[in-house]
One Martini backbone bead per residue (centre of mass of N, CA, C, O) as a GRO file, in nm:
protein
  226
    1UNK     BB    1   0.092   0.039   0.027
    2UNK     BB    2   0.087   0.394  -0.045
    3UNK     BB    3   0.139   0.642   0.014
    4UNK     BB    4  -0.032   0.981   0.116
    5UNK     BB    5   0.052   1.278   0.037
    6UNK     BB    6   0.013   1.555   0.255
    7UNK     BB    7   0.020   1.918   0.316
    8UNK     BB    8  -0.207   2.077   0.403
    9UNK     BB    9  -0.196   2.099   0.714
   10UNK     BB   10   0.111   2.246   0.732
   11UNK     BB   11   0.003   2.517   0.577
   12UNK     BB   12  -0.231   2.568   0.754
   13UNK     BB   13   0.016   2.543   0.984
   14UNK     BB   14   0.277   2.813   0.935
   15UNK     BB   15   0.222   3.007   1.173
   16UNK     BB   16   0.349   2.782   1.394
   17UNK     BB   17   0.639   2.749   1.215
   18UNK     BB   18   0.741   3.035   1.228
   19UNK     BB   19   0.715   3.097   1.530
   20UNK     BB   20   0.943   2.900   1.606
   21UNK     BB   21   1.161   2.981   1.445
   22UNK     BB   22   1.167   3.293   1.588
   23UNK     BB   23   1.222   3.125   1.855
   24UNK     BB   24   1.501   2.995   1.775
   25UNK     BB   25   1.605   3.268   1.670
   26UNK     BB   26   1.631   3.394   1.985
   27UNK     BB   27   1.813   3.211   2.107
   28UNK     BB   28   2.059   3.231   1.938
   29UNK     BB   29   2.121   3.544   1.932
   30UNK     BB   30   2.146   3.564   2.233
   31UNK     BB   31   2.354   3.331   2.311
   32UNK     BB   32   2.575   3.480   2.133
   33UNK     BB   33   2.563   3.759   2.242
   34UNK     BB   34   2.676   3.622   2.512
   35UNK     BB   35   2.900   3.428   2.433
   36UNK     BB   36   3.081   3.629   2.352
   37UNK     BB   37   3.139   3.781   2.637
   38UNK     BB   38   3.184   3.561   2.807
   39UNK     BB   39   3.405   3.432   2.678
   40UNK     BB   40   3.615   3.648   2.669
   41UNK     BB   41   3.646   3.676   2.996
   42UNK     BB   42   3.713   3.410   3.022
   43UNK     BB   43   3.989   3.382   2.838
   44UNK     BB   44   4.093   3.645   3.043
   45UNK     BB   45   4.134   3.464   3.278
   46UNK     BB   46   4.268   3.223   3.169
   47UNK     BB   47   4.540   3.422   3.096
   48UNK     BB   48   4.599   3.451   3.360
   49UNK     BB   49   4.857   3.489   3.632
   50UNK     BB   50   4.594   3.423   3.819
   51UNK     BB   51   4.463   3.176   3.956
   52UNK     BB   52   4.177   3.312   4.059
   53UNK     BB   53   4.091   3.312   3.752
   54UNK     BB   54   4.214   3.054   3.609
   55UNK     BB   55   4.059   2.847   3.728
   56UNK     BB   56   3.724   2.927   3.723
   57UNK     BB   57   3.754   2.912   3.395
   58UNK     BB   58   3.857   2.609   3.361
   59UNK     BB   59   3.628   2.506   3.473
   60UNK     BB   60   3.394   2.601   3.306
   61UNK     BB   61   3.475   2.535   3.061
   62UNK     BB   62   3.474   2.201   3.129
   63UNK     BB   63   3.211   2.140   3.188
   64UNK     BB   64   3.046   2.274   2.932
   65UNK     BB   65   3.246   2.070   2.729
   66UNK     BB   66   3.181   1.766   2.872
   67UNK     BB   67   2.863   1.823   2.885
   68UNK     BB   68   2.528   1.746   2.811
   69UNK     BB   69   2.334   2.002   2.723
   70UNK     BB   70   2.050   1.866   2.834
   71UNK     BB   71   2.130   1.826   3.125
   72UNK     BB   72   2.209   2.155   3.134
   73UNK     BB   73   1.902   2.245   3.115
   74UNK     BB   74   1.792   2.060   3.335
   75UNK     BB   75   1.913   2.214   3.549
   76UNK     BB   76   1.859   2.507   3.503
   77UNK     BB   77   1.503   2.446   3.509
   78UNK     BB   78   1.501   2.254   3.777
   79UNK     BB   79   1.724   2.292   3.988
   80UNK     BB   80   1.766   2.600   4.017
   81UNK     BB   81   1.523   2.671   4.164
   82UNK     BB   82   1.528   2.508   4.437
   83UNK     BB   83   1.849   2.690   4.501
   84UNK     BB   84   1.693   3.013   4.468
   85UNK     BB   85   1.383   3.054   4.434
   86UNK     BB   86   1.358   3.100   4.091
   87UNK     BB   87   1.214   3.117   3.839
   88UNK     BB   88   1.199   2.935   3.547
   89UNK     BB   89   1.199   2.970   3.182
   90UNK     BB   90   1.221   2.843   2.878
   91UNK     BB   91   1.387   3.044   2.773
   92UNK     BB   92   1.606   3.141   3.028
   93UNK     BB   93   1.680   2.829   3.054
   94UNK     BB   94   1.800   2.846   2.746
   95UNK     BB   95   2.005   3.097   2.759
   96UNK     BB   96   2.163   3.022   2.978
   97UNK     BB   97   2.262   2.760   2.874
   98UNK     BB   98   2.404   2.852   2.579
   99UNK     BB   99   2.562   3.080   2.652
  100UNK     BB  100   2.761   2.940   2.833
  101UNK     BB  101   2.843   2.689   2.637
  102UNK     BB  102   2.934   2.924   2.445
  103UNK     BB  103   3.156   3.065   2.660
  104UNK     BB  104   3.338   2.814   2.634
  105UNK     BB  105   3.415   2.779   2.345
  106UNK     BB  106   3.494   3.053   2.258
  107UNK     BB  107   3.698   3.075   2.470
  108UNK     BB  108   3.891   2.912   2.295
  109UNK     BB  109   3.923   3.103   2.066
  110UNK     BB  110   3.993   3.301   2.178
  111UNK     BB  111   4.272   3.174   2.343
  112UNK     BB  112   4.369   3.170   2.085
  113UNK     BB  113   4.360   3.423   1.884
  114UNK     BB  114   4.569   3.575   2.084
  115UNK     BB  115   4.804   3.375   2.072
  116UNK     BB  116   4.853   3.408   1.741
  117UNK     BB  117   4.981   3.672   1.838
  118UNK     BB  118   5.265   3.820   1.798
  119UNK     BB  119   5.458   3.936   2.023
  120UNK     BB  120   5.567   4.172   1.837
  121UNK     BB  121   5.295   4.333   1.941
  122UNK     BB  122   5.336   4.358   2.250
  123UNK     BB  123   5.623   4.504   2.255
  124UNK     BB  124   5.516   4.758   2.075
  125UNK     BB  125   5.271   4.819   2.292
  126UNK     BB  126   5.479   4.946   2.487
  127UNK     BB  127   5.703   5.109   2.345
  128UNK     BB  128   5.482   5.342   2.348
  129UNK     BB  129   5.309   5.292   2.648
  130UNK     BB  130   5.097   5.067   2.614
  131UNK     BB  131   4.899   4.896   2.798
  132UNK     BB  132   4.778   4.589   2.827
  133UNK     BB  133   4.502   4.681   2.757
  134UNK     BB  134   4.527   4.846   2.511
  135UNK     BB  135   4.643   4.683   2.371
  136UNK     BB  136   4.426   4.442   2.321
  137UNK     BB  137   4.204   4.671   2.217
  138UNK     BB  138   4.346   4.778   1.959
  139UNK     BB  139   4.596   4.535   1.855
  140UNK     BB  140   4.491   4.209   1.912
  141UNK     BB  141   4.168   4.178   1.899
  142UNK     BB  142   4.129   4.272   1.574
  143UNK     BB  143   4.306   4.062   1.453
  144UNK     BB  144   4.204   3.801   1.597
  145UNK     BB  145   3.885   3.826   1.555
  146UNK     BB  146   3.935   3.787   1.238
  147UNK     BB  147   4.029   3.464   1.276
  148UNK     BB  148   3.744   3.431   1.466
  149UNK     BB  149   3.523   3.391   1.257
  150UNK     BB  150   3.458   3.141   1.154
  151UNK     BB  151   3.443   2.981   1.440
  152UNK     BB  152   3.166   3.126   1.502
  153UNK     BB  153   3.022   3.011   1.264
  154UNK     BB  154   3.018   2.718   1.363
  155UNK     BB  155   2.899   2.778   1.639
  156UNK     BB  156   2.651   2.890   1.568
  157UNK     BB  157   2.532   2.652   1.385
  158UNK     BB  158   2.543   2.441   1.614
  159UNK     BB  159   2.343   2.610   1.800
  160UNK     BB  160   2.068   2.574   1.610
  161UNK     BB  161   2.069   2.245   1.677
  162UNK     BB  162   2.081   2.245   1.984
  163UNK     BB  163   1.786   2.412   2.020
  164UNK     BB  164   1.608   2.175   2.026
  165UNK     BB  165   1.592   2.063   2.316
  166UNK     BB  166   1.403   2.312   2.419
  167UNK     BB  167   1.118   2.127   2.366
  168UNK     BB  168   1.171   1.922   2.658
  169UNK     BB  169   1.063   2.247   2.784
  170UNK     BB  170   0.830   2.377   2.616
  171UNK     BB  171   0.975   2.536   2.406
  172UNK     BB  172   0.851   2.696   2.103
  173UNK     BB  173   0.987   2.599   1.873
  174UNK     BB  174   0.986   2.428   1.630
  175UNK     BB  175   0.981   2.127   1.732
  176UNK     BB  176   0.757   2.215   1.880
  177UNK     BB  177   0.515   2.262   1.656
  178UNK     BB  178   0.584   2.012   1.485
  179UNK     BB  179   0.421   1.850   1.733
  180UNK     BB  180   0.154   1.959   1.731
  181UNK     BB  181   0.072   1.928   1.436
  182UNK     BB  182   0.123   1.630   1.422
  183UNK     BB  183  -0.133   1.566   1.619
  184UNK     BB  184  -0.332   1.719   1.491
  185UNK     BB  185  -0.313   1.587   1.191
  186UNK     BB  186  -0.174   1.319   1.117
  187UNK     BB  187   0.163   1.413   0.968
  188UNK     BB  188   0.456   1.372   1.037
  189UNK     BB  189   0.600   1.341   0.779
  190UNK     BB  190   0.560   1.625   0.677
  191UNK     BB  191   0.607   1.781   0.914
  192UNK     BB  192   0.922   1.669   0.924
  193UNK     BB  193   1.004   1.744   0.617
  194UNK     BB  194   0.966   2.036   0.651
  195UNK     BB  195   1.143   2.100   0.926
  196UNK     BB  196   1.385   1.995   0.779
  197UNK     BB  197   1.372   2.195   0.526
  198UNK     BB  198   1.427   2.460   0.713
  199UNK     BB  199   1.707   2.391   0.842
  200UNK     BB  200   1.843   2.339   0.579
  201UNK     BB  201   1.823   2.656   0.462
  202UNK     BB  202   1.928   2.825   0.720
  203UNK     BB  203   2.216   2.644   0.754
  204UNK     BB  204   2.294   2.679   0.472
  205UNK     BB  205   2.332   2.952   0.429
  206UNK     BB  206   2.506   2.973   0.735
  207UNK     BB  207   2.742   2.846   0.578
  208UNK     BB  208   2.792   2.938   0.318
  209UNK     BB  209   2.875   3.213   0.440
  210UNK     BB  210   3.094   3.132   0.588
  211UNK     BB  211   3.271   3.014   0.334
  212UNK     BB  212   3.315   3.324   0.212
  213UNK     BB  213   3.443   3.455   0.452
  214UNK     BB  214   3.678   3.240   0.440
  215UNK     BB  215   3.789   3.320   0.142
  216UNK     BB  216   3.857   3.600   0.213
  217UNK     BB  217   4.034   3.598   0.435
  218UNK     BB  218   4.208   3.375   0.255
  219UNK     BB  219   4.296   3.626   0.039
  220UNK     BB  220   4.409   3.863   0.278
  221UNK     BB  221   4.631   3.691   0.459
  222UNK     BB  222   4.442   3.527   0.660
  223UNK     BB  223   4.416   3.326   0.913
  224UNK     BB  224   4.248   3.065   1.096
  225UNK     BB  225   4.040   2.955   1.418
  226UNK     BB  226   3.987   2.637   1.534
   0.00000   0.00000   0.00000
């Protein structure tokens, strides 16, 4: 007996398959530009020369890196709110979850890609007058920066398949809307035919364009850190 397809349901529950996506890419936005800053920061503690910051931010790094995303949201939205006694959302538990997951991986981006910058470009912004922070600031990191957009754009990418999860904690995204439309319709199929179709439109361009980025850099003579 063949299958007969049918996408009516999906069309016109369109709208909740919208409003999902628009919720995926509001965690994905949010995540990457606290992830961009928390890691920064952990970045420069890792590389401080003083333990009381460079091991604290050890720690989280390691934590984060090494422990499957799913725990770490299912702890922030059920165990956090226990130990603080203040209600988590599932948008904020997911946000929280992801930024910070987010902001391990980049630490580690930024301090390749700080290192990465010789010696004698500290040298010179010394011999000049400027502060360890001017240095950094003027000098090391729009460099290194420029080094680690691939590296970002990869991690972006990753990060949009990862929100998926936020689905387990009734996070309305895609895949949480793809499961109501196919309840409601009775056409599981279809539904997530489309939803699948829909994350690789959004994720191929958005490789697409990290890949374009990237021959652009190594075209300027700018290496990438990975």
């Amino acid at each position: 007996m063949s299958y007969r397809w049918d996408f009516t349901p999906v069309v016109t529950n369109a709208p909740l398959l919208a409003e999902g996506l628009v919720n995926t890419l509001k965690v994905t936005g949010v995540s990457l530009a606290c992830g961009l800053v928390l890691g920064l920061a952990l970045a420069l503690m890792r590389l401080s020369r003083h333990r009381l910051a460079s091991w604290p931010a050890g720690f989280v790094i390691e934590v984060f890196r090494t422990t499957p995303p799913l725990v770490q949201l299912f702890w922030f939205f059920f165990a956090l709110p226990l130990i603080v006694g203040v209600e988590m959302t599932p948008f904020l538990a997911a946000c929280v979850t992801f930024s910070i997951q987010s902001a391990a991986f980049f630490a580690e981006v930024f301090r390749a890609g700080i290192q990465s910058i010789e010696r004698g470009q500290w040298d010179a912004a010394r011999a000049i007058g400027m502060t360890h922070g001017q240095a950094l600031q003027r000098i090391i990191l729009p460099q290194a920066v420029k080094r680690m957009i691939p590296a970002f754009m990869e991690r972006a990418i990753e990060l949009m398949k990862t929100t998926t999860l936020v689905a387990t904690i009734a996070y309305a995204d895609l895949l949480f809307a793809a499961n109501e439309v196919s309840q409601k319709s009775f056409r599981p199929l279809e539904t997530y035919t489309v939803v699948a179709l829909i994350y690789f439109f959004v994720i191929f361009l958005a490789s697409q364009f990290a890949r374009l980025l990237e021959l652009r850099l190594a075209r300027s003579g700018e290496s990438t850190v990975h």
